[in-house]
N, C-alpha and C positions, 0 to 999 in steps of 0.2 A: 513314340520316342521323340520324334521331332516335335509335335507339341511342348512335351515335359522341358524341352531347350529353351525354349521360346519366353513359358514360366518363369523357370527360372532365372530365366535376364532378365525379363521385367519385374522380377520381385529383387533380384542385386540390384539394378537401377534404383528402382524405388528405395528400396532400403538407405540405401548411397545419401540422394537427394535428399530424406530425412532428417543422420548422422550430419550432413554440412547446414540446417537447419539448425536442429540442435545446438550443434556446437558456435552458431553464430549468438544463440540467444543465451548462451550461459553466463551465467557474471563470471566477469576476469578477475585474477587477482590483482588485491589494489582498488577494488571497486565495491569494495564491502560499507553494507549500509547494517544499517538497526531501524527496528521494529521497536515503535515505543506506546502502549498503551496507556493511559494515565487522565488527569484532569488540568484544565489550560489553567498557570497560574498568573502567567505573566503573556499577556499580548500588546505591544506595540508597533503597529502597521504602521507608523510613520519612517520608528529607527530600524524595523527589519527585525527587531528581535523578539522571543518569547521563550514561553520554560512551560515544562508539563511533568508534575507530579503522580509518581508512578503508585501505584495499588502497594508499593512495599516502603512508600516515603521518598524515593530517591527521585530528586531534583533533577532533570535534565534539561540543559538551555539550548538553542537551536537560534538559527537564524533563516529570517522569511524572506525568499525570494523572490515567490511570486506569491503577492498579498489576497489574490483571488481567489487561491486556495482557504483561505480563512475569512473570507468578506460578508459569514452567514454562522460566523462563530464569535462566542466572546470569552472571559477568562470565567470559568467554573464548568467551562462544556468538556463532557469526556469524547477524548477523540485516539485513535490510534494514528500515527506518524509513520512516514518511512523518514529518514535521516539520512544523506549522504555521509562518505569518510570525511568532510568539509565543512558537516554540523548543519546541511542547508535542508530544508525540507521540501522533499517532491510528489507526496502526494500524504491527503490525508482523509481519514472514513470520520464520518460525524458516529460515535456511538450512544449518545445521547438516546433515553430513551423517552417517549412521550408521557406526558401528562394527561393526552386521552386516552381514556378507554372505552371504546364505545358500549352501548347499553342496546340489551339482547332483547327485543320486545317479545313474549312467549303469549302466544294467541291464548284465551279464555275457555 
């Protein structure tokens, strides 16, 4: 019996410490971004700005922050974006896919 006590406040503890976990890392309201898949049309690393043309035609413009995020990209790369409510961009996946394809050598 006394065991099963013991249990169980270490798994309310734990659970506890989790739940304040959680709820630090959720997004708040007011902190809502978008997710934008597409192809770069327009990059300008000097003025900060660019635009990326989504798979359904729809233009969206953004502005760059931090230019390192894009320092290995040019305009025709497909890339997915996050977007702050601010338009600024924090982070970005290169989806680009390659032009090699390696060759399978099959023994004789």
């Amino acid at each position: 019996m006394r065991f099963s006590v013991y249990v169980v406040a270490a798994l309310t503890t734990f659970l506890s410490m989790f739940a304040d976990v959680h709820a630090q890392q959720a997004p708040q309201p007011g902190d809502a971004s978008q997710t934008v898949t597409g192809t770069l049309t327009k990059l300008d690393l000097e003025r900060g700005q660019g635009a990326v043309e989504t798979d359904t035609g729809t233009s969206v413009a953004f502005t760059i922050s931090k230019p390192e995020l894009f320092e290995k990209l040019s305009s025709g790369s497909r890339v997915t974006l996050r977007i702050d409510k601010a338009g600024r961009v924090d982070k970005v996946t290169d989806e680009s896919v390659s032009d090699f394809v390696p060759s399978i050598d099959k023994a004789p």
